[in-house]
N, C-alpha and C positions, 0 to 999 in steps of 0.2 A: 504494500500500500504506500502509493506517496502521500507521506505530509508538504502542509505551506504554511509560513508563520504568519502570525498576526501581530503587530505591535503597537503600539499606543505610549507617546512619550510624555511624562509631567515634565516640565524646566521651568526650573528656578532661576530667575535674570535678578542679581542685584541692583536695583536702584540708582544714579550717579550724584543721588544728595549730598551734601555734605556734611547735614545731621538726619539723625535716627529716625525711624518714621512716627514715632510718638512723644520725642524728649528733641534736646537741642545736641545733645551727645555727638560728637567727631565718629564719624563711618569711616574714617581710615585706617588702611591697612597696614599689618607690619608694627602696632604700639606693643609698649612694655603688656603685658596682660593683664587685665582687669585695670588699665588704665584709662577706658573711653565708657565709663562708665557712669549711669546717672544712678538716683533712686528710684527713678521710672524702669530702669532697665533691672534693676534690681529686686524692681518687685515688692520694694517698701510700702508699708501699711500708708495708707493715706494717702498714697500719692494717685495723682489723675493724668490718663495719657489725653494728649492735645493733637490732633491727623497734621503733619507737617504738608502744606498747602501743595509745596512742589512735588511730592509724593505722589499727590493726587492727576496735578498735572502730565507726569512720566508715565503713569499708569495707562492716561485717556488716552496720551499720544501714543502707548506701545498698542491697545487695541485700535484705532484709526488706523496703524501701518498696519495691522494683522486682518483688517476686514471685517472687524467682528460688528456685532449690534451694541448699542450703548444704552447703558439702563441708567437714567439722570437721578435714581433712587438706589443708592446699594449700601448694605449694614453690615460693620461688623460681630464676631462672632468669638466668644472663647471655644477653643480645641483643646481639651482637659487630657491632659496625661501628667506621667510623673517621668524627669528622668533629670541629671545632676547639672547639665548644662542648661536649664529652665528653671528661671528660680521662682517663677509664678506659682507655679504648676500650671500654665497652660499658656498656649500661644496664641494671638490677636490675629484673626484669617478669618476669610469670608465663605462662606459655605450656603446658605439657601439664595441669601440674595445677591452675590458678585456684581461689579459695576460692567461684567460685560461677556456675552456669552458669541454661541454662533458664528466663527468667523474661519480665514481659509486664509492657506500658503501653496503658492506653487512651488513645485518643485521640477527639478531637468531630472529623468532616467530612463535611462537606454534611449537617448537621442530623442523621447519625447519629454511633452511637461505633463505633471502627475499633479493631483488636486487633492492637499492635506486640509480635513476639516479641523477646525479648532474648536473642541466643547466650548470653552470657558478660559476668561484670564480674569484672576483676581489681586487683590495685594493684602499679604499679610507681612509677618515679623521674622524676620531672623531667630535662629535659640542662637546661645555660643557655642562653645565645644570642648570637647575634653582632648587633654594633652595626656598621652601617656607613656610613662617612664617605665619600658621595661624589666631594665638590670634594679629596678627598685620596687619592679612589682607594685605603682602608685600610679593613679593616676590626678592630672590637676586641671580642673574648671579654668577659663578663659570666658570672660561675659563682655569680651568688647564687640563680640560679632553680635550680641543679643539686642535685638530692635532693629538692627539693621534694616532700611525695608527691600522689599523682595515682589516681582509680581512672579505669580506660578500660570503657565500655559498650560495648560492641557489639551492635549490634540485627541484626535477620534481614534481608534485602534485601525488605523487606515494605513500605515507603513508594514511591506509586504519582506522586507532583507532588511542586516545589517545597515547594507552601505546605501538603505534609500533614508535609516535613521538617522547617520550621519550627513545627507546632505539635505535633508532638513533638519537638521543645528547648526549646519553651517550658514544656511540660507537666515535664520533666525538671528544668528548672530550677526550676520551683515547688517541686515534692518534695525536689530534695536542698536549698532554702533552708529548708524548714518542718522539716525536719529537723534541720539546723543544721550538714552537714556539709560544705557550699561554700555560697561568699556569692556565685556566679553570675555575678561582673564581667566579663563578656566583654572590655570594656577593656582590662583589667589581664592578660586569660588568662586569669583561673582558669574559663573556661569557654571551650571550643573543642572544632572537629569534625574530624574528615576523610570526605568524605562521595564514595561508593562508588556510580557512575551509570552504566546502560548503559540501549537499549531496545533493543525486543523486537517483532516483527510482534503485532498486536495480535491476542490468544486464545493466542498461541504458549506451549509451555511449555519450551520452549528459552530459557536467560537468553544474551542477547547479550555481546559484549564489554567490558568495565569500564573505567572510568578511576577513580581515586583522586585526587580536590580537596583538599589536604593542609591543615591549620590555617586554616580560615576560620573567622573569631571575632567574629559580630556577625548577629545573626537575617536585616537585610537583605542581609546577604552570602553568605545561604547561601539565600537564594531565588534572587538574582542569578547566583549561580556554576553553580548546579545547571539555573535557567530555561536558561544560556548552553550551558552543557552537552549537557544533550537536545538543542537547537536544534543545536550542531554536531553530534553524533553522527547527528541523522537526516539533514542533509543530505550529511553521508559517504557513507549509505547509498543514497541518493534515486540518488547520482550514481555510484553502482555501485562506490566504494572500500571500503575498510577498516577498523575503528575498531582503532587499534592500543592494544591494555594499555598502561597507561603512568601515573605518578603527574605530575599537573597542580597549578600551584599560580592562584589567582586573583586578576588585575590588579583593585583595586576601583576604580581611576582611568578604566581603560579599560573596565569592565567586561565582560573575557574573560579566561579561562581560558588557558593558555599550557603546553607542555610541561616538566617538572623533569627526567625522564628516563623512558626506557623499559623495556619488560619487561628486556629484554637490559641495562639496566645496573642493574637493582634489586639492593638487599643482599642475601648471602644471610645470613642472619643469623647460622647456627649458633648455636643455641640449644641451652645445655648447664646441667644443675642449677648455680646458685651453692655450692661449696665451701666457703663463710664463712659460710652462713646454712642454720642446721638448717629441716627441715620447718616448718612452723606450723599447729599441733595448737591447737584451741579444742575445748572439752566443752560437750556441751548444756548444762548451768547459766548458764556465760557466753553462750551463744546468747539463750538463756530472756534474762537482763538486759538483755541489750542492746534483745531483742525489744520487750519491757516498757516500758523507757525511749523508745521512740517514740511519738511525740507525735498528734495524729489526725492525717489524710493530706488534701490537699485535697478528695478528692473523696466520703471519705466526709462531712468537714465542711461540703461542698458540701448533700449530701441531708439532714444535720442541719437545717443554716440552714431548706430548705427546708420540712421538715416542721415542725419544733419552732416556729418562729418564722413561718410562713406564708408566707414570702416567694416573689417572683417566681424562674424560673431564672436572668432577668440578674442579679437585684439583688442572689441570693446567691453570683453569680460572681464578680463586684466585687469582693465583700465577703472572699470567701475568696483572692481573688489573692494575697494576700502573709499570712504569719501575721501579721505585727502590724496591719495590718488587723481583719482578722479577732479578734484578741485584741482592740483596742481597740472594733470594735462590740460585744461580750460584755461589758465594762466602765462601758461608755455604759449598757450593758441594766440593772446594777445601781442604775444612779443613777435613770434613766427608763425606765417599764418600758414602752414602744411601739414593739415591733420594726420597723415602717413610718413612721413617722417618724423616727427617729433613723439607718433605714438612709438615709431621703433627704437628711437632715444630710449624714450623713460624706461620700455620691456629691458631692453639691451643693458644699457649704460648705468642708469639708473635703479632700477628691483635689483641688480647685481650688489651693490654696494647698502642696499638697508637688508 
């Protein structure tokens, strides 16, 4: 019997504020630890979080560049768990009413373009994280990442391989960077996924069993993890077991995927309106500006290049891969006006040297 996967990707884009999304607290990366810290972030009694306005702005403009619908009413929400880099016990994220649902990304594969729907994009909080010491058998809390804001995409389970997952986060990454509202460091985190794989007898229209690959943050790790994935799920199947639900996290040393826990031990989250934080109500006007304020998107600058300038379809994919790119072949154009040769500069002379 062949199987075909099915996959469905959460990403987590962090925010390009420069405070927290409910305190005034520094989002930068690389501080001493527990040094970007408020009492909002902390989770002290009394204290009340405030929605940092530009937060709200990054989020509009990431759904407007994604297609989605926009809800001028969205609330949020406590996500109750317990775990040592939360010092709430629960984290600030939207869940019944998100500010924006139904939206879509194209994607290029096998020489054509493919149509990713997008559930939902919301904005919640960062947790921090833990640091752990091996040789000392200890591990230590770090709360500067905590509040951080965050908007989470959720796509449809509409990615059919590894490398159509990867080139939609690549193609998502271009867009929220041309944007301006995550700088895309997978490094650092501010870009990460959890990535949602079962398969399926092939034609069937019955989705198989899931697993959830939890924070994988690096393009080739989410080819890897997702390849490893399929590969064990279908030899589960081959040999007449089971794929049990269950949230996996993946080894990049060993290159496998490994259990974090099961259906039976997942959170349940209880999710209930946040009591400290009113609705958030935006009007079309502010919609309209924000709209406005968006910059062109790659791919319509894509079929610009193309047309206005003559160019090939590589040479204007090159070219619009990053905006500043893109902006400095436009700049070049002022000085010398020969869209083919100065496109073959910046390929040539130029990408060689950054």
């Amino acid at each position: 019997m062949e199987f075909e996967p099915v996959i469905g990707l959460e990403v987590h884009a962090q925010l390009n504020t420069k405070s927290k999304i409910f305190s005034p607290t520094s989002t930068e990366f690389g501080g001493t630890p527990n040094s970007h810290v408020s009492p909002i972030c902390l989770g002290m009694p009394g204290v009340l979080p405030v929605l940092n306005k530009e937060v709200l702005e990054y989020a509009f403009k990431t759904a407007i560049a994604l297609n989605c619908e926009l809800h001028p009413r969205s609330r949020f929400a406590r996500k109750n768990y317990f775990y040592p880099d939360l010092p709430k016990g629960y984290q600030i994220s939207q869940y019944e009413e998100p500010f924006s649902t139904n939206g879509w990304l194209d994607i290029g594969t096998n020489g054509s373009t493919k149509r990713i729907n997008i559930t939902r994009i919301h904005m919640e909080e960062d947790a921090g994280k833990l640091i752990h010491d091996n040789p000392g058998n200890s591990s230590f809390v770090d709360l500067n990442r905590a509040g951080v804001p965050l908007v989470e995409i959720v796509s449809e389970p509409e990615l059919s391989s590894a490398e159509e997952a990867v080139e939609y986060m690549k193609k998502l990454r271009s867009i929220l960077r041309y944007i301006g509202v995550c700088d895309g460091n997978m490094e650092e985190g501010s870009l990460r996924c959890d990535a949602n794989v079962s398969v399926k007898p092939k034609g069937s229209d019955k989705l198989g069993t899931k697993a959830e690959i939890k924070n994988v943050n690096s393009f080739k790790y989410v080819q890897k993890a997702i390849e490893y994935e399929i590969k064990r799920q279908i030899l589960l199947l081959e040999n007449g077991e089971e794929v049990i639900q269950e949230t996996r996290l993946f080894d990049s040393n060993k290159g496998v995927t490994f259990s974090m826990r099961s259906k039976e031990e997942a959170h349940d989250y209880r999710y209930f309106p946040d009591p400290d934080l009113l609705p958030v109500v935006i009007d079309k006007e502010q919609i309209e500006e924000i709209r406005n304020s968006l910059p062109e998107l790659p791919d319509q600058r894509l079929t610009r290049f193309k047309e206005e300038y003559n160019l090939p379809e590589y040479d204007a994919g090159v070219l619009t891969s990053t905006k500043e790119i893109a902006d400095y072949f436009e700049d070049c154009l002022k000085k010398y006006n020969n869209p083919k040769i100065v496109s073959n500069w910046i390929m040539t002379e130029v990408l060689r040297e950054l």
